[in-house]
SEGURO-175465 format. One record per residue: x, y, z of N, C-alpha, C in turn. Coordinates in steps of 0.05 Angstrom, whole numbers, plus 5000, padded with zeros to 4 digits. Example, Ala and Ser with C-alpha at 12.3 -4.5 7.8 and 13.67 -1.06 7.14 Angstrom:
BEGIN
526448865156524649105156526449345156;525749555142527349795143525850015157;
END
This chain:
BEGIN
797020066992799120186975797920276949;798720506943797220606916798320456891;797420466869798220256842800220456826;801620316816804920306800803220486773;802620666754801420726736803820676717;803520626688804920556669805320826651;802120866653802221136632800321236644;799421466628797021656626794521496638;794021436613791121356615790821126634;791921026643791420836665792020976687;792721226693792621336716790021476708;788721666690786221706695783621546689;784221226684782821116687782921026716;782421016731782720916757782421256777;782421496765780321616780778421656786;776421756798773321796803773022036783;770421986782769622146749770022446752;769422596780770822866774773423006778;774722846791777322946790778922786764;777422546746777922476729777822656709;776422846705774823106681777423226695;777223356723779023646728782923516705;782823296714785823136706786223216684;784623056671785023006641785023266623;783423536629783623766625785723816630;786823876646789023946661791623816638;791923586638793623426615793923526589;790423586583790623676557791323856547;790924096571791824396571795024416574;796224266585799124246586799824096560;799423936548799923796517799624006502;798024146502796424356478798424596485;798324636505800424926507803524846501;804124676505807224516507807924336492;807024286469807224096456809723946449;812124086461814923906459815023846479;813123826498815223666525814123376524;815323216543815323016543812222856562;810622706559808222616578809722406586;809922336612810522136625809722066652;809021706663808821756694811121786709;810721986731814021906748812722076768;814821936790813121936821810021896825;809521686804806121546809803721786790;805321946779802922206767804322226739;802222406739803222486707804622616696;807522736685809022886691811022936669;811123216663811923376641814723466626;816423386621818723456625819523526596;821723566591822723726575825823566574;826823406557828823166561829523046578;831023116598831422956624830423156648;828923366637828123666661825223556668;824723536687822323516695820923746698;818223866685817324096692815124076708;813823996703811524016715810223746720;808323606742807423436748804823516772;803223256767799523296764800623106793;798523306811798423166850795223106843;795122906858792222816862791722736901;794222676898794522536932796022736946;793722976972794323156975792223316991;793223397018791723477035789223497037;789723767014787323886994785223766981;785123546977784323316963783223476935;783923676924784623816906786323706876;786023706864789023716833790123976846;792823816833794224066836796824056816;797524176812799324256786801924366800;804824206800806724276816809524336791;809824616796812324676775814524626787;816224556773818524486788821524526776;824124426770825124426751827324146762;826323956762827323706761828223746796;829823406799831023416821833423476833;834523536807838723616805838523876823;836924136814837724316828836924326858;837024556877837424506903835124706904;833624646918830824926929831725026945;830725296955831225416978828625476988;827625357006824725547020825225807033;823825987030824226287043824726437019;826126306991827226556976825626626956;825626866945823626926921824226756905;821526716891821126466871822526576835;823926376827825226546802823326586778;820926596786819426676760816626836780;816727086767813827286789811327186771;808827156788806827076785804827266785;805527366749803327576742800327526747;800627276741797326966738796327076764;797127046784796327066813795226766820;795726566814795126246811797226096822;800026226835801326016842802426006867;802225866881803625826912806125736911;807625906912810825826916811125716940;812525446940814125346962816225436966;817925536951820925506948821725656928;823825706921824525936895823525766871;824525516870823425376846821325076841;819825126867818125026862814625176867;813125126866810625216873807725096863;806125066866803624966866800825166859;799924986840797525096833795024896842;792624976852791424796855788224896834;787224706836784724586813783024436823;780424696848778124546862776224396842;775224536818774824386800774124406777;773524346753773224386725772724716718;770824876731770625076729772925286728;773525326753776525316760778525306737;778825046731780725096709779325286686;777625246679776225286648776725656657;776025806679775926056690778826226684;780125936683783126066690785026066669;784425816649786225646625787825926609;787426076608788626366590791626346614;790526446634792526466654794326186663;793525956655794125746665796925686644;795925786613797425736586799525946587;799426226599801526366607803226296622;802926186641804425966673805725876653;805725716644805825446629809125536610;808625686594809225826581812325966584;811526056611814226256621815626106650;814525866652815125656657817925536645;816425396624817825236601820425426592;819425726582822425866576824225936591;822925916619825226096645827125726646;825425476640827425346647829625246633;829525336597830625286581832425546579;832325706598835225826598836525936618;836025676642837025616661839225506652;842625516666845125346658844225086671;
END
Protein backbone atom coordinates (compact mmCIF):
# COMPACT_ATOMS: atom_id res chain seq x y z
CA UNK A 1 0.00 0.00 0.00
CA UNK A 2 1.48 3.32 -0.82
CA UNK A 3 2.10 5.90 2.38
CA UNK A 4 -0.62 8.52 3.59
CA UNK A 5 1.70 11.88 2.74
CA UNK A 6 0.95 14.79 5.22
CA UNK A 7 2.49 17.44 3.13
CA UNK A 8 4.92 18.36 0.46
CA UNK A 9 8.01 17.55 1.54
CA UNK A 10 7.39 14.27 2.86
CA UNK A 11 5.98 13.27 -0.35
CA UNK A 12 9.21 14.36 -2.13
CA UNK A 13 11.18 13.09 0.39
CA UNK A 14 10.39 9.58 -0.19
CA UNK A 15 11.01 9.91 -4.01
CA UNK A 16 14.04 8.58 -5.92
CA UNK A 17 16.37 11.38 -6.65
CA UNK A 18 15.24 11.99 -10.33
CA UNK A 19 11.84 12.10 -10.41
CA UNK A 20 12.48 13.80 -7.01
CA UNK A 21 14.35 16.97 -9.09
CA UNK A 22 11.56 16.55 -12.10
CA UNK A 23 8.77 17.05 -8.79
CA UNK A 24 9.99 19.51 -6.90
CA UNK A 25 10.61 21.77 -10.09
CA UNK A 26 7.48 21.13 -11.14
CA UNK A 27 6.01 22.44 -7.48
CA UNK A 28 8.11 25.22 -7.65
CA UNK A 29 7.11 26.33 -11.04
CA UNK A 30 3.46 26.05 -10.08
CA UNK A 31 4.11 28.13 -6.54
CA UNK A 32 6.07 30.75 -8.56
CA UNK A 33 3.59 31.14 -11.37
CA UNK A 34 0.46 30.90 -8.89
CA UNK A 35 1.23 32.17 -5.98
CA UNK A 36 -2.45 32.40 -4.53
CA UNK A 37 -3.32 28.99 -4.79
CA UNK A 38 -3.36 26.79 -2.25
CA UNK A 39 -0.27 23.64 -1.80
CA UNK A 40 -1.80 20.76 -0.45
CA UNK A 41 -1.71 16.73 -0.34
CA UNK A 42 -4.92 15.21 -1.67
CA UNK A 43 -5.44 12.02 -3.38
CA UNK A 44 -1.78 10.99 -1.99
CA UNK A 45 0.04 13.99 -4.39
CA UNK A 46 0.57 17.25 -4.34
CA UNK A 47 -2.16 19.38 -5.30
CA UNK A 48 -3.12 22.97 -6.17
CA UNK A 49 -6.23 24.52 -5.59
CA UNK A 50 -7.62 27.69 -5.42
CA UNK A 51 -10.19 27.67 -2.12
CA UNK A 52 -12.16 24.65 -2.24
CA UNK A 53 -11.28 24.31 -6.45
CA UNK A 54 -8.86 21.93 -7.03
CA UNK A 55 -6.61 22.85 -9.99
CA UNK A 56 -4.09 21.09 -10.61
CA UNK A 57 -2.30 17.96 -9.08
CA UNK A 58 1.32 16.22 -9.48
CA UNK A 59 0.84 12.05 -10.78
CA UNK A 60 3.79 10.16 -10.03
CA UNK A 61 1.93 6.69 -10.01
CA UNK A 62 1.23 6.14 -13.71
CA UNK A 63 1.62 3.98 -16.61
CA UNK A 64 4.10 6.26 -17.96
CA UNK A 65 6.16 6.04 -15.06
CA UNK A 66 6.54 9.68 -16.04
CA UNK A 67 5.36 13.09 -13.73
CA UNK A 68 2.70 14.26 -14.85
CA UNK A 69 0.79 17.34 -14.22
CA UNK A 70 -3.16 16.80 -14.30
CA UNK A 71 -5.47 20.04 -14.72
CA UNK A 72 -8.57 19.67 -13.60
CA UNK A 73 -11.25 21.78 -12.01
CA UNK A 74 -12.20 19.95 -8.80
CA UNK A 75 -14.64 17.04 -8.43
CA UNK A 76 -18.21 18.95 -8.30
CA UNK A 77 -18.24 19.43 -11.99
CA UNK A 78 -19.13 16.53 -14.42
CA UNK A 79 -16.43 15.67 -17.41
CA UNK A 80 -17.40 14.66 -20.59
CA UNK A 81 -14.87 12.51 -22.61
CA UNK A 82 -15.21 13.07 -26.43
CA UNK A 83 -15.89 16.90 -26.01
CA UNK A 84 -13.60 19.75 -26.81
CA UNK A 85 -11.58 20.70 -23.93
CA UNK A 86 -12.72 24.27 -22.54
CA UNK A 87 -9.44 25.84 -22.75
CA UNK A 88 -7.32 25.37 -26.56
CA UNK A 89 -3.82 24.41 -26.14
CA UNK A 90 -1.79 27.03 -27.78
CA UNK A 91 1.38 25.31 -25.52
CA UNK A 92 0.90 22.14 -27.58
CA UNK A 93 1.81 20.25 -24.02
CA UNK A 94 -1.48 19.02 -23.08
CA UNK A 95 -3.43 15.78 -23.46
CA UNK A 96 -6.97 16.28 -22.92
CA UNK A 97 -8.94 13.53 -21.45
CA UNK A 98 -12.10 15.16 -21.27
CA UNK A 99 -13.34 18.78 -21.81
CA UNK A 100 -11.99 19.56 -18.36
CA UNK A 101 -9.49 17.58 -17.58
CA UNK A 102 -6.08 16.80 -19.33
CA UNK A 103 -2.53 15.86 -18.71
CA UNK A 104 0.77 16.98 -19.13
CA UNK A 105 3.57 14.78 -18.79
CA UNK A 106 7.41 15.48 -17.56
CA UNK A 107 9.96 12.60 -18.96
CA UNK A 108 12.39 14.65 -17.28
CA UNK A 109 14.12 17.77 -15.87
CA UNK A 110 15.08 18.87 -19.27
CA UNK A 111 11.75 18.58 -20.43
CA UNK A 112 10.45 20.76 -18.02
CA UNK A 113 13.33 23.40 -17.99
CA UNK A 114 12.67 23.25 -22.36
CA UNK A 115 9.19 23.96 -21.76
CA UNK A 116 8.67 26.19 -18.29
CA UNK A 117 7.67 29.56 -20.55
CA UNK A 118 4.97 27.35 -21.96
CA UNK A 119 4.34 25.47 -18.84
CA UNK A 120 3.74 29.21 -16.88
CA UNK A 121 1.22 30.07 -19.77
CA UNK A 122 -0.85 26.58 -19.09
CA UNK A 123 -0.77 27.52 -15.73
CA UNK A 124 -1.97 30.77 -16.13
CA UNK A 125 -5.00 30.47 -18.44
CA UNK A 126 -5.67 27.67 -16.44
CA UNK A 127 -6.14 29.41 -13.13
CA UNK A 128 -8.25 32.39 -15.04
CA UNK A 129 -10.55 30.11 -17.24
CA UNK A 130 -11.35 28.60 -13.72
CA UNK A 131 -12.04 31.68 -11.82
CA UNK A 132 -14.68 32.55 -14.18
CA UNK A 133 -16.28 29.53 -14.40
CA UNK A 134 -20.03 29.87 -12.42
Amino acid sequence: MKPRFHDVAAFLDALDPPRREVVDALCATIRDAQPGLDELIKWNSPSYAWGELDLFTVNVQNRQQQVQLVLHLGTARAEQRGRPPVLGDDEGLVRWLSDIRGVILFPDLTFLRQNQAALERVLERWTALAGSLP
